[in-house]
C-alpha positions as CSV (number, residue, x, y, z in Angstrom):
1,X,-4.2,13.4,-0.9
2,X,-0.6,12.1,-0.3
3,X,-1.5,8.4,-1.0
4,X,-4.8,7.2,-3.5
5,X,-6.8,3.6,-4.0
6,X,-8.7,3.2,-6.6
7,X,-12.2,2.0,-6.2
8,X,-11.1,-1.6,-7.2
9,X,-8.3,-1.7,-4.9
10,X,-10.6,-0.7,-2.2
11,X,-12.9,-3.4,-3.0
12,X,-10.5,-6.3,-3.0
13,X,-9.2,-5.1,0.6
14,X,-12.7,-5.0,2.0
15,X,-13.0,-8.9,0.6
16,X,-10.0,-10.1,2.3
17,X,-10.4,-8.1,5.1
18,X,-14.1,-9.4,5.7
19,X,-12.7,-13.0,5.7
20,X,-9.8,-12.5,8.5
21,X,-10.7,-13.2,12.1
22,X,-10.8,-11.2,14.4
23,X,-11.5,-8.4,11.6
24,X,-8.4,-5.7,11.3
25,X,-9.0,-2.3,11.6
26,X,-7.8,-1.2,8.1
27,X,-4.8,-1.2,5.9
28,X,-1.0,-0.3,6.5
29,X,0.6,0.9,3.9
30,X,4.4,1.1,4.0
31,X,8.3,1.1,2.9
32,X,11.1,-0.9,4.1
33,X,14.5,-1.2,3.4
34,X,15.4,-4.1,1.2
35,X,15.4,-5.8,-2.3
36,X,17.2,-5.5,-5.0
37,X,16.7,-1.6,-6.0
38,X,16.6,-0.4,-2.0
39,X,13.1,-0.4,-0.9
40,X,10.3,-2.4,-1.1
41,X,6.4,-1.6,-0.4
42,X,4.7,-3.5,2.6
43,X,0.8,-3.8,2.7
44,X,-0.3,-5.3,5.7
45,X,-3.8,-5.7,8.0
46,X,-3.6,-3.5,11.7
47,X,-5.8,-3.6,14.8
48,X,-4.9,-0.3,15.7
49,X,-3.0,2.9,15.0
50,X,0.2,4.3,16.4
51,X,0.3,8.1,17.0
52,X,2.5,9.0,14.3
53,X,0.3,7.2,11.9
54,X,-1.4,9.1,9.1
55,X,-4.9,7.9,8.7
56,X,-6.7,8.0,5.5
57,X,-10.1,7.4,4.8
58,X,-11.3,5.5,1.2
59,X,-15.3,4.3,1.3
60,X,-14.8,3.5,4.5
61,X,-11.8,1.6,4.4
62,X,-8.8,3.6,7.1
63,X,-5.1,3.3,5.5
64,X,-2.9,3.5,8.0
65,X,0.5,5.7,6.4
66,X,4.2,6.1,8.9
67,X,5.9,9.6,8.8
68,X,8.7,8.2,7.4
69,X,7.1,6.0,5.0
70,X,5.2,8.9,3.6
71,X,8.0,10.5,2.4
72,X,8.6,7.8,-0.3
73,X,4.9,7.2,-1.1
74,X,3.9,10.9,-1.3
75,X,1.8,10.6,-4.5
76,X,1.3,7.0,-5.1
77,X,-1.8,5.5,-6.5
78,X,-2.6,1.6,-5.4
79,X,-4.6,-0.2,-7.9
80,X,-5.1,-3.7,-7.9
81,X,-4.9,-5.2,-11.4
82,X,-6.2,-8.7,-12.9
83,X,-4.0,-10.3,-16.3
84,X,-3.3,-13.2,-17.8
85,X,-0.1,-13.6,-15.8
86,X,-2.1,-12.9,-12.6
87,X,-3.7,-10.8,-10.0
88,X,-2.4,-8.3,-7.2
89,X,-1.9,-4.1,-6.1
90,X,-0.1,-2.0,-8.2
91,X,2.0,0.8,-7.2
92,X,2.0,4.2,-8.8
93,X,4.5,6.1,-7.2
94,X,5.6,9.6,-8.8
95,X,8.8,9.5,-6.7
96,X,10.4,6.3,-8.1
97,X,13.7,6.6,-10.2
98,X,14.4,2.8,-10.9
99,X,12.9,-0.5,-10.2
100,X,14.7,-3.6,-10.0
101,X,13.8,-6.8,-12.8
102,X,11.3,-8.1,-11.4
103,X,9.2,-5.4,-10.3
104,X,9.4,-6.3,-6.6
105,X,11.7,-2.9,-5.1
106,X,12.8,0.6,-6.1
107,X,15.0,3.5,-5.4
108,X,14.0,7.1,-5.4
């Protein structure tokens, strides 16, 4: 599978998801030009797929993945993490060659 969630990250997207009216179809997961390092990732809540979407499937929740974002993400796991300093998803991604300070963009 190109792009993974872990079971946690799945979890918290079902809970925010459940509270958003109307309810969103599923997740979009993406890169866009821009930060520091290049490119940064976008998560985001869709009604509905475009045709050159990738769909993914993870207990029920669909991911919704662009052709061109893909490329980049090819690999990545999304984990959504709780510390001290606080809470939010973590990227994974294999393909990554630097990151900028503070965390936020990379380049590949």
């Amino acid at each position: 599978m190109p792009i993974e969630l872990t079971a946690k990250a799945v979890t918290k997207v079902k809970e925010i998801m459940s509270q958003q009216e109307p309810k969103p179809m599923g997740l979009r997961v993406g890169v866009a030009g821009g930060g520091c390092s290049g490119f940064s990732y976008q998560m985001n809540f869709e009604s509905q797929s475009n045709p050159i979407d990738k769909v993914y499937e993870f207990d029920g929740l669909k991911v919704f993945v662009d052709q061109a974002s893909l490329m980049y993400l090819n690999g990545t796991k999304i984990d959504y993490v709780e510390t001290l300093e606080g809470a939010g998803f973590k990227f994974e991604n294999p393909n990554v060659k630097t990151t900028c300070g503070c965390g936020s963009s990379f380049s590949v």
